[in-house]
C-alpha positions as CSV (number, residue, x, y, z in Angstrom):
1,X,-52.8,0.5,-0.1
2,X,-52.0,4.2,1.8
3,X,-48.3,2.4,2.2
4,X,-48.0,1.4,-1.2
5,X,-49.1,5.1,-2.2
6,X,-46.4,6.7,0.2
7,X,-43.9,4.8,-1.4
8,X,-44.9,6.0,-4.6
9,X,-45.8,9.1,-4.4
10,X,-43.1,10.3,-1.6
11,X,-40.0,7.9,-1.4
12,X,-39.4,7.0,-4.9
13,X,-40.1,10.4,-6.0
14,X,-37.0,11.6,-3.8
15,X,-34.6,9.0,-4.8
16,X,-35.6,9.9,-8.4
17,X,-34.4,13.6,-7.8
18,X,-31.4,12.3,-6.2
19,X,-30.4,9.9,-9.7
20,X,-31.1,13.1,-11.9
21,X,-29.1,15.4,-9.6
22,X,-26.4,13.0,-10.0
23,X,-26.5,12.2,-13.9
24,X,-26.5,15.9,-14.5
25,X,-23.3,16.4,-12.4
26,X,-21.9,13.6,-14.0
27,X,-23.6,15.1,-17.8
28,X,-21.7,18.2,-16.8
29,X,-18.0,16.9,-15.5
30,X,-17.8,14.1,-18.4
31,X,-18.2,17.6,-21.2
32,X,-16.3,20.0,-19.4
33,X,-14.1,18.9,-16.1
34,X,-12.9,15.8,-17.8
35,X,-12.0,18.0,-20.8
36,X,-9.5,20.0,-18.8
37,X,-8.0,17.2,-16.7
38,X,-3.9,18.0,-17.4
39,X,-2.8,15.9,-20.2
40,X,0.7,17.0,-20.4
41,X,3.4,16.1,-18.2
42,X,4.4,17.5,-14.8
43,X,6.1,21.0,-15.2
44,X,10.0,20.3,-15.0
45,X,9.6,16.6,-14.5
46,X,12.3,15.6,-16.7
47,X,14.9,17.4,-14.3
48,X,13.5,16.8,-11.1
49,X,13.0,13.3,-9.4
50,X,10.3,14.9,-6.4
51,X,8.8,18.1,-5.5
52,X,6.2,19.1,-3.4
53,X,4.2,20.4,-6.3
54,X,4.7,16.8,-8.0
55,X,3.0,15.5,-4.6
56,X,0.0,17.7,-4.7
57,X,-1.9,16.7,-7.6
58,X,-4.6,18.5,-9.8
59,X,-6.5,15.4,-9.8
60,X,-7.5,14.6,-6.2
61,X,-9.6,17.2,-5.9
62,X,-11.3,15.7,-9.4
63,X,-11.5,12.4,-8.0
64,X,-12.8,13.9,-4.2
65,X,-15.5,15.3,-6.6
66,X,-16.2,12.0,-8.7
67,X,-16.3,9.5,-5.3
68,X,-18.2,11.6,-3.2
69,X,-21.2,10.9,-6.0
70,X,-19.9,7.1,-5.9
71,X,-19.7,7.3,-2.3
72,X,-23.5,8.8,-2.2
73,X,-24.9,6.3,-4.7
74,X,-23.2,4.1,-3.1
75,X,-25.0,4.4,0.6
76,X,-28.3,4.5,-1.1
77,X,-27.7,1.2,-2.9
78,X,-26.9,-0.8,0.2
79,X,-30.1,0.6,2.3
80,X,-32.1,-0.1,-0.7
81,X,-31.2,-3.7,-1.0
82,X,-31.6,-4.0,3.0
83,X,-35.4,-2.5,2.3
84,X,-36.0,-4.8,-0.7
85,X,-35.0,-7.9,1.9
86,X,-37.0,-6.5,5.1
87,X,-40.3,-7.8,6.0
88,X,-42.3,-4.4,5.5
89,X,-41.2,-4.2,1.7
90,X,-41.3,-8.1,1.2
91,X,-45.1,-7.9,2.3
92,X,-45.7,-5.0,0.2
93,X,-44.2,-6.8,-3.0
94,X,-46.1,-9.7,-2.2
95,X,-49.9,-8.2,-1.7
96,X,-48.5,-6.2,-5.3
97,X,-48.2,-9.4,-7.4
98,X,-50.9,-11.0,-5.7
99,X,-53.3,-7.8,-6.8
100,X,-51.8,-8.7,-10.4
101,X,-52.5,-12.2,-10.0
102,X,-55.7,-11.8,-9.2
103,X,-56.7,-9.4,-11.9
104,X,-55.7,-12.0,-14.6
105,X,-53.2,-9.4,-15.9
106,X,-50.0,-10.5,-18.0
107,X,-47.9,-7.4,-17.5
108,X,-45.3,-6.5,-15.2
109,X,-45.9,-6.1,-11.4
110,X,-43.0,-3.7,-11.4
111,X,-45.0,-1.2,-13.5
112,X,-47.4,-1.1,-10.1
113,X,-47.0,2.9,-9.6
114,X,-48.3,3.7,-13.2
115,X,-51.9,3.7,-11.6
116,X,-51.4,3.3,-8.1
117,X,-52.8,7.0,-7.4
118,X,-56.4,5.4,-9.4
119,X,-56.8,2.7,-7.0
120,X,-60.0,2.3,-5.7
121,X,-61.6,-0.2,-2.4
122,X,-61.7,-3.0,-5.0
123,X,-58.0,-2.7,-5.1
124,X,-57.8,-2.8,-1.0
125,X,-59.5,-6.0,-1.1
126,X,-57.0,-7.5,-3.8
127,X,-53.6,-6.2,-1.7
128,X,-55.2,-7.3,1.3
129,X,-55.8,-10.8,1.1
130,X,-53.6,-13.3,2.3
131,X,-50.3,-13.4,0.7
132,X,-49.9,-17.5,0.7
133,X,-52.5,-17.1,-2.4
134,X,-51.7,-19.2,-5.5
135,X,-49.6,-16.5,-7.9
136,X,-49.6,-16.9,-11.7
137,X,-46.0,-16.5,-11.4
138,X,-43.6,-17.2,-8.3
139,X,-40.8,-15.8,-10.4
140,X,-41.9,-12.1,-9.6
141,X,-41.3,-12.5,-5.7
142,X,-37.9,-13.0,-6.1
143,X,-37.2,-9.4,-7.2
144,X,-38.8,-6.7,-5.1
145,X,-40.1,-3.4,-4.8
146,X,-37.1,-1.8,-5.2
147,X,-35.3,-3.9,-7.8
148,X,-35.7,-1.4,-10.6
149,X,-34.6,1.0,-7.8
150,X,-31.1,-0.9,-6.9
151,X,-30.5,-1.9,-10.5
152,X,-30.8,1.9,-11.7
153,X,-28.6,3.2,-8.8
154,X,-25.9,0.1,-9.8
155,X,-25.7,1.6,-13.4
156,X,-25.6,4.9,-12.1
157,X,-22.7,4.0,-9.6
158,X,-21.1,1.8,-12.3
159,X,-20.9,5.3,-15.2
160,X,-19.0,7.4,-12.1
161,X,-16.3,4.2,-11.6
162,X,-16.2,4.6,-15.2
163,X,-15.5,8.3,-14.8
164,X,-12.9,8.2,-12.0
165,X,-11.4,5.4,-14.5
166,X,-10.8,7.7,-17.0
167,X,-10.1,11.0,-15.3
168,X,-6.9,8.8,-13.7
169,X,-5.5,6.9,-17.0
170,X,-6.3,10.5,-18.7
171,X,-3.9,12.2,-16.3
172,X,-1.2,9.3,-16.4
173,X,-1.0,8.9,-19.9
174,X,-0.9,12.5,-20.0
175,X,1.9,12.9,-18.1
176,X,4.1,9.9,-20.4
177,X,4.0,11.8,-23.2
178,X,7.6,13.0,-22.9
179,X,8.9,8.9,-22.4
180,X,6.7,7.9,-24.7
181,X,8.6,10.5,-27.2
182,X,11.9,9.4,-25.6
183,X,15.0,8.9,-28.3
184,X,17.5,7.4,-26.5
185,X,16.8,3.6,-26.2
186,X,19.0,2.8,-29.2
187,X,22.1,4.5,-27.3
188,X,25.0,2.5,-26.2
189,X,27.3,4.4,-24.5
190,X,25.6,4.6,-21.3
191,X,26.5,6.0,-18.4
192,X,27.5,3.4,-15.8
193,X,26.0,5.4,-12.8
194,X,22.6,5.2,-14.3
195,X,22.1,1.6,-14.4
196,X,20.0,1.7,-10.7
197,X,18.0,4.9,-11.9
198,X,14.7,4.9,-13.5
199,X,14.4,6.9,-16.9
200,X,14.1,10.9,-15.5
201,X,10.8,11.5,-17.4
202,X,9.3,9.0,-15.3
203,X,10.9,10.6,-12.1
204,X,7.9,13.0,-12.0
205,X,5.0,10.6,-12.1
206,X,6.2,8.0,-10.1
207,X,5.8,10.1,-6.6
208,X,2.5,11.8,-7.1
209,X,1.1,8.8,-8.7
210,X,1.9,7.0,-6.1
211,X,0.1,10.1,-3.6
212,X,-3.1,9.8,-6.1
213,X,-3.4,6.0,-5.4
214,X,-3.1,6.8,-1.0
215,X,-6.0,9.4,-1.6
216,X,-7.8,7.4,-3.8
217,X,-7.7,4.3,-1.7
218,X,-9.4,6.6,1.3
219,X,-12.4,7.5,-0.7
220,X,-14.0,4.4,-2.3
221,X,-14.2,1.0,-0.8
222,X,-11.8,-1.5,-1.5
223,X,-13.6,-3.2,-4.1
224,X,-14.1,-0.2,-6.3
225,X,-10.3,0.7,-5.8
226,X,-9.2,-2.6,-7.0
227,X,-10.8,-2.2,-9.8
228,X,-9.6,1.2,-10.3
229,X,-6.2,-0.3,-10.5
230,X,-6.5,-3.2,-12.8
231,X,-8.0,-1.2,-15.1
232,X,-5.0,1.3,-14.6
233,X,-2.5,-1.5,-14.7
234,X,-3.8,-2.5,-17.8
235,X,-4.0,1.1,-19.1
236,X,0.0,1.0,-18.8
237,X,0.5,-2.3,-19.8
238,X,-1.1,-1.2,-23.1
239,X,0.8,2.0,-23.3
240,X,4.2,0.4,-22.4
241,X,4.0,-1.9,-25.3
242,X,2.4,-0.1,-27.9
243,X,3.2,3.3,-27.4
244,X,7.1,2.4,-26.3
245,X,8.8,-0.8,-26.5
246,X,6.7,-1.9,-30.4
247,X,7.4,2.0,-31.6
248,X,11.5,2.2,-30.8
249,X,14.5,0.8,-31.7
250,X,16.8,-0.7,-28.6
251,X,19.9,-1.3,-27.8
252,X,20.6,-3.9,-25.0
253,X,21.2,-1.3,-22.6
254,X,18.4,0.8,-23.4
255,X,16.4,-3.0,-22.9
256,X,17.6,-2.4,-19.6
257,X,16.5,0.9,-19.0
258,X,13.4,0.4,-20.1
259,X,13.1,-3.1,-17.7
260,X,14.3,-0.9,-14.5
261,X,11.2,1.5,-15.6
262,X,8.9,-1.3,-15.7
263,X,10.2,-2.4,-12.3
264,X,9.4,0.4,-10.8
265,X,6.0,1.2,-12.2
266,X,5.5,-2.4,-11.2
267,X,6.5,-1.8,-7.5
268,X,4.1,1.5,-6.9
269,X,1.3,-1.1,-8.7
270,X,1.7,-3.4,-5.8
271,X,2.3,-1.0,-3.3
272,X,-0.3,0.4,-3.8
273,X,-2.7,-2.6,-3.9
274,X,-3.1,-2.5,0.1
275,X,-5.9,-3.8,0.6
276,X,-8.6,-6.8,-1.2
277,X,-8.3,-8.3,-3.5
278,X,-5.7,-6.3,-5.5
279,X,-3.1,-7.7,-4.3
280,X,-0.1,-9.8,-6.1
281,X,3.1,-10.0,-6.2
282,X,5.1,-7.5,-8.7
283,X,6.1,-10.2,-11.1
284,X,2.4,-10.8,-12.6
285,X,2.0,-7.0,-12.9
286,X,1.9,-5.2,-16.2
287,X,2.4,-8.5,-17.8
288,X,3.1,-7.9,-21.3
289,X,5.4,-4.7,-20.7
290,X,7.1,-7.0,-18.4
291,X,7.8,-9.6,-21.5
292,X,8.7,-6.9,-23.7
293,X,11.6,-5.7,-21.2
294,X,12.9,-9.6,-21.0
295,X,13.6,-9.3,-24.4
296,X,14.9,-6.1,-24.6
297,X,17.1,-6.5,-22.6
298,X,18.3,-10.5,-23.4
299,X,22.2,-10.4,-23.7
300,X,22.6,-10.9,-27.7
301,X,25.7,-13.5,-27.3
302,X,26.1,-15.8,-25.2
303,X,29.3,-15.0,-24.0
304,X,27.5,-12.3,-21.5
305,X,25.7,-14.4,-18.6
306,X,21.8,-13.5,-18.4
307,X,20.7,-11.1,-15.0
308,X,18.5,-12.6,-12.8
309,X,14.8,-12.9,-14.1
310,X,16.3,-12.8,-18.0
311,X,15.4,-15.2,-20.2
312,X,17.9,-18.2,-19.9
313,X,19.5,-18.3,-23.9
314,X,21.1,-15.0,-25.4
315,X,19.4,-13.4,-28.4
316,X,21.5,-15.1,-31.2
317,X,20.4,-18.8,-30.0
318,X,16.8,-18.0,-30.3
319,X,16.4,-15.2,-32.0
320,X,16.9,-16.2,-35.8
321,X,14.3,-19.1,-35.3
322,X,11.7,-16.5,-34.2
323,X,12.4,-14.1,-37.1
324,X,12.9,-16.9,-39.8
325,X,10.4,-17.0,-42.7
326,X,10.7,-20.4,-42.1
327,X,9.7,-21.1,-38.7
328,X,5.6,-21.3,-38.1
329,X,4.0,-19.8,-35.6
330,X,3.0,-22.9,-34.0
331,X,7.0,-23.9,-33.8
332,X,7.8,-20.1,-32.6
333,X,5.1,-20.0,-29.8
334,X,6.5,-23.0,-28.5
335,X,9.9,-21.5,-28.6
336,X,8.7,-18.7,-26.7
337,X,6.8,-20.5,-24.1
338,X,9.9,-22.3,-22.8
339,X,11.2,-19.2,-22.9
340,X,8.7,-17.7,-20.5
341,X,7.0,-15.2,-23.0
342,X,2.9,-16.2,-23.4
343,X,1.1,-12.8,-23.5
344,X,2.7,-11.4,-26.3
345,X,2.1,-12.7,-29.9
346,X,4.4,-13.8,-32.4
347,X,4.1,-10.9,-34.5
348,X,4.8,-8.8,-31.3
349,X,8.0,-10.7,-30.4
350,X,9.6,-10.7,-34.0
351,X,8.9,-7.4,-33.9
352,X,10.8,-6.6,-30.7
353,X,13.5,-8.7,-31.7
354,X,13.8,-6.8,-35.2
355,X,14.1,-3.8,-33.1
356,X,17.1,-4.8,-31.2
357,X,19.6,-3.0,-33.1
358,X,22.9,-4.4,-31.8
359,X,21.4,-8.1,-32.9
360,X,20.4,-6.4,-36.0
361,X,24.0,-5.4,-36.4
362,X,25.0,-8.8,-35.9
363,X,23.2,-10.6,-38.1
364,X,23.7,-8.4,-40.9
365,X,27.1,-9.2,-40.2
């Protein structure tokens, strides 16, 4: 009984102080700090490719903040759930539901510490007899003293993931507003030189992203960080086709400048996914923007032969089936699918296609 009141009355009280610390940190940084994360893009970035400054972002010294709560919470978690599993705390759990057992009650061992300071050498006698008593339910031994514990300190750890999420797609999406306001995917005449180079308002981003994900993989363990990144991968995924490839007109070549883009933002992806289970291959990264640039940038005739990785048939030979008021969707989405394009939707794909001004062109012709 005198270990069962230490626990209550000294060890949970100080893991308690250590959640509220932490929620009101996290209270504080989710209504001011994540406020003022930048959201506009990197000062001169659509004239310069890399700069030290461009390397040294605001945000790691956010996200040092955010993980070392994560990293905190973290610890805690692990030695609780090695407590909950030792023999000390097992016994202690036990002797708890027996005591409940035996007093006939039907409510929840777990609420145990709402009168633990009352007990009395009636309840000695119940938490000390032998713990291979009957129990009116088994169930309860498979949780623990500190399950309420671990499961609180899980949410807690889960709402500053959450936070570190959105202070990094905050920052990134911030910093696209410039491409995502970019004019000149319907041009033609493009300058040949610029058919290696990434668009220059992604020059910017691309290096100190790339320096957020190395510091970020150094201060959460690789399971958090590969989450981190899918749900940043699917942050731009999202942006890509909404906010870019459904919301401008194309030419083929702008198709192609817009496919190089997704290349690269594809590469830093991978790159960056190091370690765990993040890793794949660049080809199943940022899946639907990846769709969207196939057909894009599909030739429109077939007297010019498809690049490498392009869908196989030029725009005229497939694209009037997909935009006919005729053709179902069940007939189009099988169309598409030998085509290689299954994340987007019909409605997506028509769209693209009507967006291809030079096919526009042609058929109006």
């Amino acid at each position: 009984m005198r270990r069962l009141q230490l626990l209550s009355t000294a060890q949970f009280p100080i893991l308690i102080a250590l959640v509220e610390d932490i929620e009101g940190e996290i209270d504080e940084f989710s209504r001011i700090s994540l406020a003022f994360i930048r959201d506009t893009g990197i000062a001169n970035a659509a004239t310069t490719k890399t700069t030290t400054a461009a390397l040294q972002s605001p945000l790691v010294s956010q996200l040092a903040r955010l993980t070392s709560w994560y990293q905190t919470i973290w610890y805690v978690e692990e030695a609780a759930d090695d407590w909950n599993n030792s023999t000390n705390y097992v016994d202690l759990w036990a002797a708890v539901c027996q005591r409940a057992a035996a007093l006939g009650r039907s409510t929840d061992p777990r609420d145990w510490r709402m009168d633990c300071d009352e007990w009395s050498d009636a309840d000695r006698v119940l938490l000390d007899e032998p713990a291979n008593q009957p129990l009116v339910n088994d169930d309860w031994l498979d949780g623990g003293i500190w399950e309420r514990s671990i499961g609180t300190l899980r949410e807690l750890k889960q709402r500053v993931l959450d936070l570190v999420s959105r202070a990094i797609n905050k920052d990134v999406v911030g910093q696209l507003r410039a491409y995502r306001k970019k004019s000149a995917w319907a041009a033609e005449d493009v300058d040949a030189s610029a058919d290696t180079n990434i668009s220059i308002e992604l020059s910017g981003l691309l290096p100190e992203l790339s320096s957020v994900l190395k510091s970020l993989e150094m201060m959460v363990p690789s399971r958090a960080f590969s989450l981190l990144l899918r749900l940043l991968e699917a942050e731009l995924d999202t942006f890509l086709v909404e906010r870019v490839a459904l919301a401008h007109s194309f030419s083929q070549s702008g198709g192609q400048q817009f496919a190089r883009d997704v290349d690269a933002l594809s590469q830093l992806l991978c790159s960056s996914a190091s370690r765990g289970t993040a890793k794949k291959s660049k080809q199943r990264v940022l899946p639907r923007s990846r769709e969207c640039s196939r057909i894009l940038a599909c030739c429109v005739d077939s007297t010019t032969a498809p690049a490498a990785n392009d869908i196989p048939l030029s725009l005229d030979e497939w694209g009037p089936t997909v935009t006919s008021p005729d053709a179902s969707d069940r007939e189009t989405e099988l169309l598409l699918k030998k085509l290689g394009i299954s994340r987007l939707s019909v409605k997506e794909v028509r769209s693209l296609v009507a967006h291809r001004i030079d096919f526009d062109r042609k058929v109006a012709v």
